[in-house]
Each structure stands twice: as C-alpha cells, then as structure tokens.
N, C-alpha and C positions, 0 to 999 in steps of 0.2 A: 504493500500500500504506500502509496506514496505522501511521503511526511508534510510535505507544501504544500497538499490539497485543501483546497477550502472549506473546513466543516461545514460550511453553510454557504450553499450555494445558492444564486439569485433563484426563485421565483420563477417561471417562465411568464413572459407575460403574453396579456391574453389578446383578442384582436385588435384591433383601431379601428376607428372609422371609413381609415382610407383601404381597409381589408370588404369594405361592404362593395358589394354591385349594382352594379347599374343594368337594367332592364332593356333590354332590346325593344325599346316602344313602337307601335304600328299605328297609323293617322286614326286609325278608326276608335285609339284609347282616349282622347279628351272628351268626343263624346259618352266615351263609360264613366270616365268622371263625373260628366253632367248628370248625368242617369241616376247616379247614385247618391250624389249630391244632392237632388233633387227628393230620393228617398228617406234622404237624412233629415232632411227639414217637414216630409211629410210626418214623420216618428215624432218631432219635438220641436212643433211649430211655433210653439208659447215663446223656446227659446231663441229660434230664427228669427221668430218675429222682433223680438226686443235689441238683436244684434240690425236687422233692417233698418229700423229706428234712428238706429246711431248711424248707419249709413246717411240714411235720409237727412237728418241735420248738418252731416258731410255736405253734402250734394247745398243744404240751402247756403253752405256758408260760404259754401265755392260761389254760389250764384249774388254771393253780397261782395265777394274780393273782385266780382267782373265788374259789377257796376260802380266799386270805388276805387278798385287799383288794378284796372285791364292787364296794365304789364305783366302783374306775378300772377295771370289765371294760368299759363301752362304750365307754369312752375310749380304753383300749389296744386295743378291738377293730378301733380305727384305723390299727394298726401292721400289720394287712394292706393298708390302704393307701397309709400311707406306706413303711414296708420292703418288701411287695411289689413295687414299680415298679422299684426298686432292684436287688434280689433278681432280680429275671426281666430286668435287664442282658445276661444271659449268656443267657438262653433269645433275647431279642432278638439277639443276636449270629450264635446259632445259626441260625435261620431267616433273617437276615440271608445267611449263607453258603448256606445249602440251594438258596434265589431266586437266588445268583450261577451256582451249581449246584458250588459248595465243597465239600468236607470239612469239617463243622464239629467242634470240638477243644473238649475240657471245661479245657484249660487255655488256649485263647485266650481262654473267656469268661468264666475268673475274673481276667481282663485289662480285661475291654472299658472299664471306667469310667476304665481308666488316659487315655485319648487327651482327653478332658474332664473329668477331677477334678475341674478350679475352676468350672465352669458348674455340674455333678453338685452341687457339696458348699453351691456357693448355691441352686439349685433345691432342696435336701434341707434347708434351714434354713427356709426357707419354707414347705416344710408342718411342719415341726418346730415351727414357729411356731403353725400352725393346731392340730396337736396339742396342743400346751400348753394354748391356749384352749379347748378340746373337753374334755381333764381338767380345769381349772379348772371350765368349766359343768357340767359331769357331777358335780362333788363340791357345788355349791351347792344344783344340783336334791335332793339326798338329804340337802344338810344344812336346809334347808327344810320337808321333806316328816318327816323323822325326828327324833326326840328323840337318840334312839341309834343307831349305825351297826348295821345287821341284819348277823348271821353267815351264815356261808356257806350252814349247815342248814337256815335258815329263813325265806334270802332270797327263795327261786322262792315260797312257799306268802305270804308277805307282799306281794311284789310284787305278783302273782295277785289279791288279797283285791278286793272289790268299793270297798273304803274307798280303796284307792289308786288307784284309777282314773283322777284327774285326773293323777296324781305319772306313770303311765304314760305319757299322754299327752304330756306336756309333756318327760321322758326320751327320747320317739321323736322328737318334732319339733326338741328339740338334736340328736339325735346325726344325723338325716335334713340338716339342717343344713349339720355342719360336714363330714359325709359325702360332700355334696354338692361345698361348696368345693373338697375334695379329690380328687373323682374330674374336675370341671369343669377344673379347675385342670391335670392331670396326664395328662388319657386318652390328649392321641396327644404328650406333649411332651416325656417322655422317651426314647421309642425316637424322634422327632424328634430331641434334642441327641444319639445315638448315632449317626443317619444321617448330619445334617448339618452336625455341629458350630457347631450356629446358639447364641444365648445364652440364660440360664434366659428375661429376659422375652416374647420375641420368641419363645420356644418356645411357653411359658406363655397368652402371646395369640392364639396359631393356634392351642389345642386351647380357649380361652376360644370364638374364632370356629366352629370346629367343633361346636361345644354352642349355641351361640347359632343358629346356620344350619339344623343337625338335632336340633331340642331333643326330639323323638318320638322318634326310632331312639337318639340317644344314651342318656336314659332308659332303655328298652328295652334297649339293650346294659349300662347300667349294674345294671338289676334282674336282668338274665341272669347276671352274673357274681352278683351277692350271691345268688343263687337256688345256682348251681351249688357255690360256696365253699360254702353254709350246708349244703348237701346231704352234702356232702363231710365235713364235721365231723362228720354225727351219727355214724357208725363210731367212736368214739375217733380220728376225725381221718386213717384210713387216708387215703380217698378223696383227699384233700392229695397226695399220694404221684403220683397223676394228674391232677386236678384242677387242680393249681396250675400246672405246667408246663404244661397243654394252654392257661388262659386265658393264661399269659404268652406262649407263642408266637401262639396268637387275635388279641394287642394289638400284636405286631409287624405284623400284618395290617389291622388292624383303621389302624394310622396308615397304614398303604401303602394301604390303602383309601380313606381322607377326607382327605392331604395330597395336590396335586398339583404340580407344578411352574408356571410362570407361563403356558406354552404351553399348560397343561390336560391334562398328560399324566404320568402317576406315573411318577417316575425316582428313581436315586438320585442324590444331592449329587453333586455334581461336585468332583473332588480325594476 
C-alpha cells in the first residue's frame, strides 16, 4: 500500500448543468407549448387570471409612457421581457405543481422567487443591464433622426411618413437586437433557476445552448409569443388577461421541453 496515498480522497463530484441536454426540437413543439399552456390555465384559472391582471396594468402603463414619453415606448416595450419572466414565476410554479399532479396555491406562487432570490435578483440585473442599453439606443436613434422630440398626437403619422423611412429601419433593427439578447439570454433559464436551483450563468448558458442548437424552432417560438402578446394588446390590452398567463405556463413547458437531464431524459432536479 502505498504510504503517500490520501486517506481521504475527494468526493466524486456529481453532474453540472453544462452535463444537461438539449432536445433536438421540431417546428411543430411551440405549438405543444401552446397546447399545454393553455391547459394549464384551464386547471387554475383563478390563478392565470390574477397573473393576466398584472399583465394588463403592464400593457396600460406602457400605453401612459407612449403618450408622455414616445421615445422610451420601444424601450420599455422591453419590460414585457424583462418583468414578464419574473412575473410568470408563479405561473411556472403553478404548472410546476399540476406535472407533480399538486394543488397549485396563488399564495405558494407569490412565494416561489423566495427559494433563489440571490440567483433571481443577479439574473434580473443583467437584463436590467441590457435594458438600460436598449433605452439608451432607443433615445439616440430619435435624437439623431429629430430636431425635436415628436408628441404623442403626431408620432404614429410622423413615424409613418415616407421621409423616415431609414429612422424606421434602423428603430426595428435596435430594438430586434437587444430583443433578441433578451429572449436568447432568458427563454428556458429562468423556470431552469426555479426547477433546479442551478446559478444565473450556468442557467443563462443552457438557454444560450438551446438557441444556438434550435436557432429555427427557437425563433419560431420567439415570433409566436410576440405574435400572440401583440394580438392580445390590440383590445385595450384585454387579451393580457389570457394571453399572458397561457404563454407563461407554455414556457414552463417549453424548458421541460428543450432541458434534459445528463441521461437524456427530462426530470426534475433532484432535492
């Protein structure tokens, strides 16, 4: 036996999150998201409903920043992507329990961010971060293009005009942008740090790999959801009311879809 050996040897240790897989997605999965999404809110509509709500006061207050501060409506149009993810916590929760085959509870899920607050509140500085930078570029693009900042009555008919044409252009392809960082960045990584109490970058980088691996279907699921939100607002923002809750349950699915365990087989965390 050898005398220099280490009575006590490390531990093996056990997998990471970069040992998980990614799901070979097909176009036809964001509509199963929908599907199910959809079912999830039919189970626990008290609680979709109450998460709609808060959508819906989103959507008016968006509608109060166009008519006093036109410049930062693309910018803050972003705060359905950053505070939605957030926000549908509790909808993740919910469907979280339904798949156990639980009672899901409207007061477990204005809980749920309690168990990782400190992952939650660094992942939410970092798009907080990208947000900044999206208002920042958002107010250059129109201090550039403008003499004077257009009012609220005569923004859509100025906007519109053949003469800003370029100004449009260059407005979609920021906001397409930082849009993008932010759904790339976040699609399966926060109902991730809910399931598995993994950390923001390590979250961050399997929903990075999941976009990179199905950059079609991801795409595709990302245009489905701005299709459906955008639908949903023309009403005075009713459709929010359903809308929102059904895509937040969708995205609890939509991760239990494309994360898999190292075995190749969607589980939840263990512990």
């Amino acid at each position: 036996m050898n005398a220099s050996a280490d009575p006590h040897p490390p531990e093996p240790r056990g997998p990471s999150v970069f040992d998980l897989r990614i799901t070979e997605l097909r176009p036809g999965d964001p509509l199963r998201w929908l599907r199910a999404g959809w079912a999830d809110f039919l189970r626990c509509p008290r609680i979709g409903l109450f998460y709609g709500a808060c959508f819906f006061a989103m959507g008016h207050a968006l509608l109060w920043v166009f008519r006093t501060a036109p410049a930062y409506v693309l910018a803050l149009s972003a705060g359905f992507l950053l505070m939605g993810p957030f926000l549908c916590l509790g909808l993740y929760d919910a469907s979280r329990a339904l798949q156990r085959g639980e009672t899901p509870s409207l007061a477990r899920s204005l809980r749920a961010w309690v168990p990782t607050k400190g992952t939650m509140a660094i992942f939410a500085g970092v798009l907080l971060i990208l947000e900044m930078l999206w208002g920042r570029a958002s107010l250059v693009v129109f201090a550039v293009t403008f003499n004077t900042m257009p009012d609220a009555q005569n923004l859509l008919s100025q906007l519109l005009s053949g003469q800003n044409l370029e100004f449009l252009i260059t407005w979609t392809l920021v906001g397409a942008v930082f849009a993008g960082l932010i759904f790339v960045t976040s699609v399966v990584s926060i109902p991730m740090i809910l399931d598995r109490g993994s950390d923001a970058i390590s979250s961050g980088l399997t929903s990075i790999r999941a976009c990179l691996q199905n950059p079609g279907v991801m795409l595709w699921w990302g245009a489905l959801i701005t299709v459906v939100i955008g639908l949903a607002m023309a009403p005075w923002f009713l459709g929010l009311l359903v809308a929102g809750p059904v895509i937040g349950h969708a995205t609890w699915h939509a991760y239990r879809g494309t994360v898999q365990d190292a075995a190749g087989t969607v589980g939840e965390a263990a512990g």
